[in-house]
C-alpha positions as CSV (number, residue, x, y, z in Angstrom):
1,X,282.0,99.5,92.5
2,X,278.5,98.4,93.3
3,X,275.9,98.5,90.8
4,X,272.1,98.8,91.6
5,X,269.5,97.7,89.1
6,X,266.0,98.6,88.1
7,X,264.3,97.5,85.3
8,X,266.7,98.8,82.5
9,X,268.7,101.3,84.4
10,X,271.8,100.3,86.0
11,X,273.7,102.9,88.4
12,X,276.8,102.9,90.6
13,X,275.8,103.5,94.2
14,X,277.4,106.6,94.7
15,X,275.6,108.2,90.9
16,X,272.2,106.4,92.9
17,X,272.8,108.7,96.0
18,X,273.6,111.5,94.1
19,X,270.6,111.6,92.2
20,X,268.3,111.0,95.5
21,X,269.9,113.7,97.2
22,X,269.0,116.1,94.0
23,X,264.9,114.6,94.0
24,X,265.6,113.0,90.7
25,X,265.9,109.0,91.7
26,X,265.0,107.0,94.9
27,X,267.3,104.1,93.5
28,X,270.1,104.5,97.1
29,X,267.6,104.5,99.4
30,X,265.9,101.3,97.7
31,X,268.7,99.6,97.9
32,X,269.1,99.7,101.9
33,X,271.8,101.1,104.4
34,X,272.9,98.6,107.1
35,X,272.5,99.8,110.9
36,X,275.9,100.0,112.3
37,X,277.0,99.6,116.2
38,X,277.4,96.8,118.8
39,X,273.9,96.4,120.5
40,X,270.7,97.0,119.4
41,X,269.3,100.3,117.8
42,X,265.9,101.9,119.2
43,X,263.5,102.9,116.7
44,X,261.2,105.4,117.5
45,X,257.7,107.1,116.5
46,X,260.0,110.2,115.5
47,X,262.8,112.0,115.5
48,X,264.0,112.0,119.0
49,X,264.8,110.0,122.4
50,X,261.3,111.3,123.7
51,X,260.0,109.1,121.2
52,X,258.2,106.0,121.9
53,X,260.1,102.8,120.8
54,X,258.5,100.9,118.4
55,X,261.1,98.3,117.3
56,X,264.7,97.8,117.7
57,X,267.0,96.9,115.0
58,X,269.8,94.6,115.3
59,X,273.5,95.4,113.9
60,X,273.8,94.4,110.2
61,X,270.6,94.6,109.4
62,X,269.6,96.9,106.4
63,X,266.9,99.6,106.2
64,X,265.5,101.5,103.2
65,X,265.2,104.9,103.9
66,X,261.9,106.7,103.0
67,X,262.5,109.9,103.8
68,X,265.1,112.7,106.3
69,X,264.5,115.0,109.0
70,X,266.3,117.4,111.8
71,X,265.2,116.6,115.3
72,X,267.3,115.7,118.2
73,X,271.2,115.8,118.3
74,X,272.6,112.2,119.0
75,X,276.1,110.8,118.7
76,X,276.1,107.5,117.9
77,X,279.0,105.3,116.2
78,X,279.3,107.6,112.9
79,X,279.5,110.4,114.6
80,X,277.0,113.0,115.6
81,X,274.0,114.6,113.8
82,X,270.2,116.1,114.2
83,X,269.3,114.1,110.8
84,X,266.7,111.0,111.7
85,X,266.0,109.0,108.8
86,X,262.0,107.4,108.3
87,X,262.7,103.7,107.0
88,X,260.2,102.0,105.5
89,X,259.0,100.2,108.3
90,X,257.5,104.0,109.6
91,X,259.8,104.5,112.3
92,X,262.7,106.8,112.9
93,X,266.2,106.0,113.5
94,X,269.3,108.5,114.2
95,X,271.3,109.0,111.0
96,X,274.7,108.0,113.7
97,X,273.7,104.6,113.3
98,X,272.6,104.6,109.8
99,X,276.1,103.6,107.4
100,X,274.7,106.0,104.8
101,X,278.2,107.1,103.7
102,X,277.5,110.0,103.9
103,X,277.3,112.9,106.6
104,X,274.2,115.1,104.8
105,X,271.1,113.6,103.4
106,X,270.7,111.2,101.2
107,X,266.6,111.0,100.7
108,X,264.5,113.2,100.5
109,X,263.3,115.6,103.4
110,X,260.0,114.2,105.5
111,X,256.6,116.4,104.6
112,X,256.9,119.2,107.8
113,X,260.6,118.8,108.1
């Protein structure tokens, strides 16, 4: 069971998604996700492959998740999905390569989403 802390409240990781998902804590996506696959993952201005790419992100290396939005179906290695998820660094990444465990959202939805 994995335990995130902040200040004086302690949660298990899946009570810290649930709560994000419902808009009461940001405490999951503060803690990171780790991008899953074996090459490098594009990270684009939105949430689509007719983005510009900004950065890439290497396997293993974990993002925190700002915010979730629909736009372009992708398979990747978890599967497929139209979710793109903002990380903190501004860009947009496809959820299939995001290990979120989960298949739905687990941050809030983008403003225009």
């Amino acid at each position: 069971m994995t335990l995130l802390k902040r200040g004086s409240l302690a949660l298990t990781s899946t009570a810290a998604a649930f709560l994000t998902v419902l808009g009461v804590a940001s405490e999951a996506s503060a803690a990171g996700y780790p991008i899953v696959g074996t090459s490098n993952v594009n990270a684009r201005t939105g949430p689509g492959t007719s983005y510009q790419i900004i950065k890439t992100y290497s396997p293993g290396t974990t993002v925190s998740i700002v915010c979730q939005r629909p736009g372009e179906t992708i398979t990747g290695p978890l599967g497929t999905s139209d979710i793109w998820d903002k990380t903190a660094d501004g860009v947009y990444v496809s959820d299939t390569y995001v290990k979120t465990g989960s298949d739905g959202y687990v941050a809030q939805r983008c403003p225009g989403s």
